[in-house]
TORSE-236108 format. One line per field, with one value per residue: residue in three letters; x, y, z of N, C-alpha, C in turn; residue number from 1. Coordinates in pm, 1 decimal. Layout:
<nodes>
code (ALA | ...)
nx (X | ...)
ny (Y | ...)
nz (Z | ...)
cax (X | ...)
cay (Y | ...)
caz (Z | ...)
cx (X | ...)
cy (Y | ...)
cz (Z | ...)
pos (NUM | ...)
</nodes>
This chain:
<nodes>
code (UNK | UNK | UNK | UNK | UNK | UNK | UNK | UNK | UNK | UNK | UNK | UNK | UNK | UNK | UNK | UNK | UNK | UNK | UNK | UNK | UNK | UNK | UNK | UNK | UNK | UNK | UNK | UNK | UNK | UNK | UNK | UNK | UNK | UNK | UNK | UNK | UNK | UNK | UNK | UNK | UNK | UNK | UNK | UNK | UNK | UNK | UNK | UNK | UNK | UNK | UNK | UNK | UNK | UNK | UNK | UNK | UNK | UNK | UNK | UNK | UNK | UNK | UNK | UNK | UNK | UNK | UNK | UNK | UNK | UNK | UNK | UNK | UNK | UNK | UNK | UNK | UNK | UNK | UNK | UNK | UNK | UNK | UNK | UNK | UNK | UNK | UNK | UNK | UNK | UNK | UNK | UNK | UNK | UNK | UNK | UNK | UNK | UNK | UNK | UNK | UNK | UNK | UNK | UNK | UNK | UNK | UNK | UNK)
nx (-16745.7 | -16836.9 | -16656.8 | -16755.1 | -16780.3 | -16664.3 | -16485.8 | -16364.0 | -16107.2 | -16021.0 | -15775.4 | -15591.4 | -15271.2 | -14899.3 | -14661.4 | -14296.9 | -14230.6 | -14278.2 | -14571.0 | -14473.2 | -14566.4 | -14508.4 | -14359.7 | -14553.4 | -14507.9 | -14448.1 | -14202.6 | -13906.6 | -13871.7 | -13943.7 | -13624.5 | -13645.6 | -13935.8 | -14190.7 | -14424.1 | -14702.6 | -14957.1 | -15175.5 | -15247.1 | -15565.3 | -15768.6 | -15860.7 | -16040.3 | -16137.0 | -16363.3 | -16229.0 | -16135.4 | -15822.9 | -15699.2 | -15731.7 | -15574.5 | -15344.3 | -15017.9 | -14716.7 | -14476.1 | -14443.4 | -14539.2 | -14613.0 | -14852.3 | -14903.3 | -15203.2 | -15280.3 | -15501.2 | -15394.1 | -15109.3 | -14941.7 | -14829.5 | -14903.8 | -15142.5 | -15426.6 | -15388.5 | -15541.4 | -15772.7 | -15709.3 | -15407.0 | -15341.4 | -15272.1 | -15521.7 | -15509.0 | -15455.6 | -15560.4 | -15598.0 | -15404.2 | -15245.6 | -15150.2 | -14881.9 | -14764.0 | -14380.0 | -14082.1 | -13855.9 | -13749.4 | -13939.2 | -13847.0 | -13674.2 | -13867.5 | -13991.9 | -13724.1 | -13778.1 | -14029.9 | -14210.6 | -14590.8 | -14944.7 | -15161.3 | -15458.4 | -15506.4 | -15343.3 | -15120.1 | -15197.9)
ny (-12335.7 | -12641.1 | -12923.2 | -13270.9 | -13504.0 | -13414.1 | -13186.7 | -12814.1 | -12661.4 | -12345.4 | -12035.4 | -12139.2 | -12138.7 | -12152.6 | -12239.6 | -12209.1 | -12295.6 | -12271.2 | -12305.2 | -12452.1 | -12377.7 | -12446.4 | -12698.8 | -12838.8 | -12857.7 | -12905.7 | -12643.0 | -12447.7 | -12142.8 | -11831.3 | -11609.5 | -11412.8 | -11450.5 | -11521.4 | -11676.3 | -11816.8 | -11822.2 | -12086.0 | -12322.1 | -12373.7 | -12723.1 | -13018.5 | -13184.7 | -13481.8 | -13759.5 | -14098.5 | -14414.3 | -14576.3 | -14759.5 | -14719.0 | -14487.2 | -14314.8 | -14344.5 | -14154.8 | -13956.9 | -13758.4 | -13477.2 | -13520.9 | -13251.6 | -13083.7 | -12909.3 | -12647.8 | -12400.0 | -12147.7 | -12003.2 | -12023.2 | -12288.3 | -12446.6 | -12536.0 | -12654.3 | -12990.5 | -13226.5 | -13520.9 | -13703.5 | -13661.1 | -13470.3 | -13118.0 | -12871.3 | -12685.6 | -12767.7 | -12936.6 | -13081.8 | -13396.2 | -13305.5 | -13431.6 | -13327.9 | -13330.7 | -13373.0 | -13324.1 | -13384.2 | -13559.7 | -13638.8 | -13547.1 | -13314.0 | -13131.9 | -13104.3 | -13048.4 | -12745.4 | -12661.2 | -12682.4 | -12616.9 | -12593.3 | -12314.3 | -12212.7 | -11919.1 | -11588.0 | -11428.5 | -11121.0)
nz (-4855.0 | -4783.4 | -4613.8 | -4757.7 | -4570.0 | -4242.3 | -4073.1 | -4163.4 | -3968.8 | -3888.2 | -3808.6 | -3599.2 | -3474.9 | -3528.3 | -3362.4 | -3317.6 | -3601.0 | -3910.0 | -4196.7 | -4470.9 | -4798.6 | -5026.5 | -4995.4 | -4879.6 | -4630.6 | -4200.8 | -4169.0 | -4072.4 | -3870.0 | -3985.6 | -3916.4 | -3603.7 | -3606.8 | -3452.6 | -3452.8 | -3647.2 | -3934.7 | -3911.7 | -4161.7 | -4319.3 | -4186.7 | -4221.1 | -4065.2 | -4033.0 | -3925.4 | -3857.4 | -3868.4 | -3712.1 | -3781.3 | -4046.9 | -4138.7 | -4329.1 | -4346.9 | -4288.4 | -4294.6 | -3974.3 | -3760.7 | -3455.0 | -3320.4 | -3013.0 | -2935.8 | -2793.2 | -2588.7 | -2530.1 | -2530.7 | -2279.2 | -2111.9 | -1935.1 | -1663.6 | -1448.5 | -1371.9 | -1540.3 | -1497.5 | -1724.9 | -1749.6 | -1867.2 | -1945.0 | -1825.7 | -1999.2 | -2278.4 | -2570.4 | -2784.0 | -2983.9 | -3344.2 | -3629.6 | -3843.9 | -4140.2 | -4192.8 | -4290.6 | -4130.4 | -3832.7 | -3509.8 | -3299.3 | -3382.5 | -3381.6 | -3142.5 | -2986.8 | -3057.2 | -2948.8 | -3050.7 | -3171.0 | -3184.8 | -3136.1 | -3021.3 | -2976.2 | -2935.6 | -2738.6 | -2574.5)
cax (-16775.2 | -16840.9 | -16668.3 | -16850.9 | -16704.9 | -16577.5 | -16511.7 | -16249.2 | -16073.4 | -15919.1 | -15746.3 | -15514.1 | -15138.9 | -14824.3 | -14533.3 | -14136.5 | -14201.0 | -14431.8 | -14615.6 | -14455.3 | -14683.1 | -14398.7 | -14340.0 | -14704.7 | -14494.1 | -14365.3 | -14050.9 | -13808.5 | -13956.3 | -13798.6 | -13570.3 | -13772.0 | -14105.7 | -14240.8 | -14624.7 | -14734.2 | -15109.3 | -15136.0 | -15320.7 | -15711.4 | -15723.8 | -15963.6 | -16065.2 | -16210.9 | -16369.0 | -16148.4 | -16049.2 | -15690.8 | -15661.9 | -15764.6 | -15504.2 | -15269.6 | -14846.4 | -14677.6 | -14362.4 | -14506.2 | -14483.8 | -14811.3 | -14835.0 | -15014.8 | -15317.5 | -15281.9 | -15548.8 | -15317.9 | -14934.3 | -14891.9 | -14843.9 | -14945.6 | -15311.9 | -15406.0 | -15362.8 | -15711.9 | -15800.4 | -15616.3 | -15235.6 | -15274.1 | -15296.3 | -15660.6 | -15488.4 | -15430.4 | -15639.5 | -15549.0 | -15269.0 | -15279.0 | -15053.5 | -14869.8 | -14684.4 | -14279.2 | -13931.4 | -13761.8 | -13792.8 | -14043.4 | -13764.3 | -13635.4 | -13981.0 | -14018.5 | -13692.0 | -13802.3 | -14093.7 | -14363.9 | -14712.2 | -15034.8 | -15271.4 | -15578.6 | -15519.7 | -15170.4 | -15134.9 | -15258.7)
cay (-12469.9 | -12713.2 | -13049.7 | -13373.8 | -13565.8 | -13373.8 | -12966.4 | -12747.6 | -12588.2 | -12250.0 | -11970.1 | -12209.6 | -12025.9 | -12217.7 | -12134.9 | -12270.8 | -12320.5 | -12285.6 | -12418.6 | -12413.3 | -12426.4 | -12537.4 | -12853.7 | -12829.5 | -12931.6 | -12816.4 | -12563.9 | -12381.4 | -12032.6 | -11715.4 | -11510.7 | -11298.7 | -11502.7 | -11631.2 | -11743.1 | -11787.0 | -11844.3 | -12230.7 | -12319.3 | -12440.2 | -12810.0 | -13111.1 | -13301.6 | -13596.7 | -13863.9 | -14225.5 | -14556.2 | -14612.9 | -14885.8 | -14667.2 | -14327.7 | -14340.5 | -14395.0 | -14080.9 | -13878.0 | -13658.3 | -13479.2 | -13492.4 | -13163.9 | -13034.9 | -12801.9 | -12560.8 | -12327.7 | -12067.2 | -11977.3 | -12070.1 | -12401.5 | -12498.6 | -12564.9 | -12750.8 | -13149.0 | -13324.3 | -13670.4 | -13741.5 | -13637.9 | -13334.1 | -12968.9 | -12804.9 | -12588.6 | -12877.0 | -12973.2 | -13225.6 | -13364.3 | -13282.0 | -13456.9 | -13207.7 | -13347.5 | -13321.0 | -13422.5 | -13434.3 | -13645.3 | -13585.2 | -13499.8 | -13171.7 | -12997.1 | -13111.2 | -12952.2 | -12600.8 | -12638.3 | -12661.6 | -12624.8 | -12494.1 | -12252.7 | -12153.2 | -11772.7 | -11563.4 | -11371.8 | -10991.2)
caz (-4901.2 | -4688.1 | -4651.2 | -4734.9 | -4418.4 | -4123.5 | -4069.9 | -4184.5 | -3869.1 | -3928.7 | -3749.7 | -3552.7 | -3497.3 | -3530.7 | -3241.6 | -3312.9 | -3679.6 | -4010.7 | -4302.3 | -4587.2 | -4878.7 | -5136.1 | -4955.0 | -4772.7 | -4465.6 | -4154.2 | -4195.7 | -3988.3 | -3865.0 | -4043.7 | -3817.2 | -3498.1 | -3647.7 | -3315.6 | -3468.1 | -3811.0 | -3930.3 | -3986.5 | -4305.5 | -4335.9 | -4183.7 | -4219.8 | -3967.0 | -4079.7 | -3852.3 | -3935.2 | -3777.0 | -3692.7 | -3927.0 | -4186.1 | -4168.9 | -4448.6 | -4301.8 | -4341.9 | -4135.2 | -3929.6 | -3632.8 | -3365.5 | -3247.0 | -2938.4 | -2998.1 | -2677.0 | -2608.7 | -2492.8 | -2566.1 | -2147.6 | -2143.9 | -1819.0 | -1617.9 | -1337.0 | -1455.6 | -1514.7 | -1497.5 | -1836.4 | -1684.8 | -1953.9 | -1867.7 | -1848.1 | -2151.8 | -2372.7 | -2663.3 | -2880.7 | -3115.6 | -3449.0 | -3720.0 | -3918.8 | -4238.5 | -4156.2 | -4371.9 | -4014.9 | -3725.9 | -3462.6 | -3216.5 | -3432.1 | -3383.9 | -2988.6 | -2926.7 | -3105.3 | -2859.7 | -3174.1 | -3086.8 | -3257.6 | -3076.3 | -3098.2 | -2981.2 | -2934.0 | -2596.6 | -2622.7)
cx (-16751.1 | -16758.5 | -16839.4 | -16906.6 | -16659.0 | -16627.8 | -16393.9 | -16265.5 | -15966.9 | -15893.6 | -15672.1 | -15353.3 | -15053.3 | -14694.0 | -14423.7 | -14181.9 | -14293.2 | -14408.1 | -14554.7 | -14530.4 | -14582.4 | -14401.6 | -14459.0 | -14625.1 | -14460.6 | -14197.0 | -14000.7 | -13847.8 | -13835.7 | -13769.1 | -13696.9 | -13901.5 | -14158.9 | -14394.8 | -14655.4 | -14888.6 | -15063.0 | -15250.5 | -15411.0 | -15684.9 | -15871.6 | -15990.0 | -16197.9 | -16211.0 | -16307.2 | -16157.3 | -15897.3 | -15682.4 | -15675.0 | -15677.1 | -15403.0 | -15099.4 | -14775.5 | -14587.2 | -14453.9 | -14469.2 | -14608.5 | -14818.1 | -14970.3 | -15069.1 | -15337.6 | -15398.2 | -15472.3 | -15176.1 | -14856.1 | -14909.8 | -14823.1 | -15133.7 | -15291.1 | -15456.8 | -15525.9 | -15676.2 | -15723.6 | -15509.8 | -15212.4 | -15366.4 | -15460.5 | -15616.9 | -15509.4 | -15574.1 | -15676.9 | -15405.0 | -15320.4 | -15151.9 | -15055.8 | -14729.1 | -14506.4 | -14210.0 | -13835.4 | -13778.1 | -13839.0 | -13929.4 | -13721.2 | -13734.6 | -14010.4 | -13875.4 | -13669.9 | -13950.9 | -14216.4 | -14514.1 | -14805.2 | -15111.8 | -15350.3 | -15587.6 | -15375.1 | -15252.8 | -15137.3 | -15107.5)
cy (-12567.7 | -12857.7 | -13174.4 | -13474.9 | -13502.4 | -13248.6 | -12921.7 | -12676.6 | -12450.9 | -12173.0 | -12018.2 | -12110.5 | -12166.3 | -12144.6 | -12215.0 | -12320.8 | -12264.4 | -12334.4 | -12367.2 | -12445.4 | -12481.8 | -12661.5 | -12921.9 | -12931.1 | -12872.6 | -12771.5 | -12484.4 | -12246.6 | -11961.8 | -11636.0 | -11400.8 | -11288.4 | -11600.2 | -11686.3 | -11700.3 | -11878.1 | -12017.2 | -12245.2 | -12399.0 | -12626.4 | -12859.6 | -13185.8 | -13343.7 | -13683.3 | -13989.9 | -14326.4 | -14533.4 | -14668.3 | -14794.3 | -14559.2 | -14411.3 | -14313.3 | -14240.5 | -14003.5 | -13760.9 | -13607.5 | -13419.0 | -13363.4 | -13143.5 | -12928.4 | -12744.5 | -12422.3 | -12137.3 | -12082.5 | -12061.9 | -12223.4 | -12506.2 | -12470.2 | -12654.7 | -12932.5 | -13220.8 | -13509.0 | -13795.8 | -13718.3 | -13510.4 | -13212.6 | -12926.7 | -12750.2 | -12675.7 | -12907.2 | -13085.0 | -13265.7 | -13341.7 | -13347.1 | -13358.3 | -13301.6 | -13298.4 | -13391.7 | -13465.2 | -13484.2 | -13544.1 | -13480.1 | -13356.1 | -13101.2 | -12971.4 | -13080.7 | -12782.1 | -12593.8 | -12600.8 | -12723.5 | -12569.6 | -12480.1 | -12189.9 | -11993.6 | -11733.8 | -11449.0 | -11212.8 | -10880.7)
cz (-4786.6 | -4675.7 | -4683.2 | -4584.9 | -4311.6 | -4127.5 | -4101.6 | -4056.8 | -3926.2 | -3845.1 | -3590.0 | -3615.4 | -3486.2 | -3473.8 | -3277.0 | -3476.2 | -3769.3 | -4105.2 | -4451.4 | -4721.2 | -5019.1 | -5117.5 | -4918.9 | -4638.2 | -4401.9 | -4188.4 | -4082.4 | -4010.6 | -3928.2 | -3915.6 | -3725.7 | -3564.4 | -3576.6 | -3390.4 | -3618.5 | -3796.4 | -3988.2 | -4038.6 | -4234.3 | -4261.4 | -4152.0 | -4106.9 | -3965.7 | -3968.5 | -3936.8 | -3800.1 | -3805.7 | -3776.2 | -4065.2 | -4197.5 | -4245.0 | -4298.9 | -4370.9 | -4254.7 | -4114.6 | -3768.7 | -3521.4 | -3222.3 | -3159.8 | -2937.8 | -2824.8 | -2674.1 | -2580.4 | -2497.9 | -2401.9 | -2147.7 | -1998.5 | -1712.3 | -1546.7 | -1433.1 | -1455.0 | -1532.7 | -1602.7 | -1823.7 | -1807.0 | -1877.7 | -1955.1 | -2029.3 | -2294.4 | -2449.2 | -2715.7 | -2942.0 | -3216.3 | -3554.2 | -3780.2 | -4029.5 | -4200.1 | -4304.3 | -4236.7 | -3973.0 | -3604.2 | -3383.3 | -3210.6 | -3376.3 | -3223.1 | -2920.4 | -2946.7 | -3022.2 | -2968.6 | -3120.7 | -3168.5 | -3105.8 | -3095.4 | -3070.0 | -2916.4 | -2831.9 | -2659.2 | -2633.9)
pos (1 | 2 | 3 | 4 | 5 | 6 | 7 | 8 | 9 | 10 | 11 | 12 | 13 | 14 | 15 | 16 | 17 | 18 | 19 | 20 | 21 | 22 | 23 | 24 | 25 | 26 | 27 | 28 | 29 | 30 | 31 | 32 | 33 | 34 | 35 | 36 | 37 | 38 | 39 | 40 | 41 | 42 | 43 | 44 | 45 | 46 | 47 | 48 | 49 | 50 | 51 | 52 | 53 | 54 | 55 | 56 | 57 | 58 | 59 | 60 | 61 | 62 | 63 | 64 | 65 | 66 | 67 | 68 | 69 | 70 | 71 | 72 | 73 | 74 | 75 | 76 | 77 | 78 | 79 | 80 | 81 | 82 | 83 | 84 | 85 | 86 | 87 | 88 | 89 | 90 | 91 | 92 | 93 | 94 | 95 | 96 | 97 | 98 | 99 | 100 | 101 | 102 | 103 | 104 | 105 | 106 | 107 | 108)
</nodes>
């Protein structure tokens, strides 16, 4: 099924934490659980003015687990993607020092 507005993105991994579908937010990974599948996600075209106010924590969408590339024109690494808001209860800080990241493929 298609959206109306945008595209569903899927098969995105989640590194230093996952989704809990109880809360539908990020959670604290279970014990020796380096990468968990991160759930279906919308991405809808918007204006700024228009996104709804909500805690969150704006994770970077890495194409690879290595998290380094030579620097382009934008001061981010070739690897680098995007952010992605991800629904939290914590502050951003907790998840950026568990080194949380989604990627689009996990090293072989």
């Amino acid at each position: 099924m298609k959206p109306e507005d945008g595209a569903y993105v899927n098969g995105l991994f989640l590194e230093g934490c996952r989704w809990s579908y109880d809360t539908m937010k990020l959670d604290e990974s279970e014990p020796k659980i380096l990468f968990t599948k991160c759930p279906h996600i919308l991405m809808k075209p918007s204006h700024n003015s228009k996104l709804t106010n909500y805690k969150n924590y704006k994770s970077p969408v890495y194409k690879t687990s290595a998290r380094r590339g030579v620097l382009s024109t934008t001061g981010h690494s070739t690897n680098f993607v995007m952010f992605i808001r991800l629904p939290t209860e914590l502050e951003e800080s907790h998840w950026i020092k568990r080194g949380v990241a989604l990627l689009t493929q996990l090293d072989d």
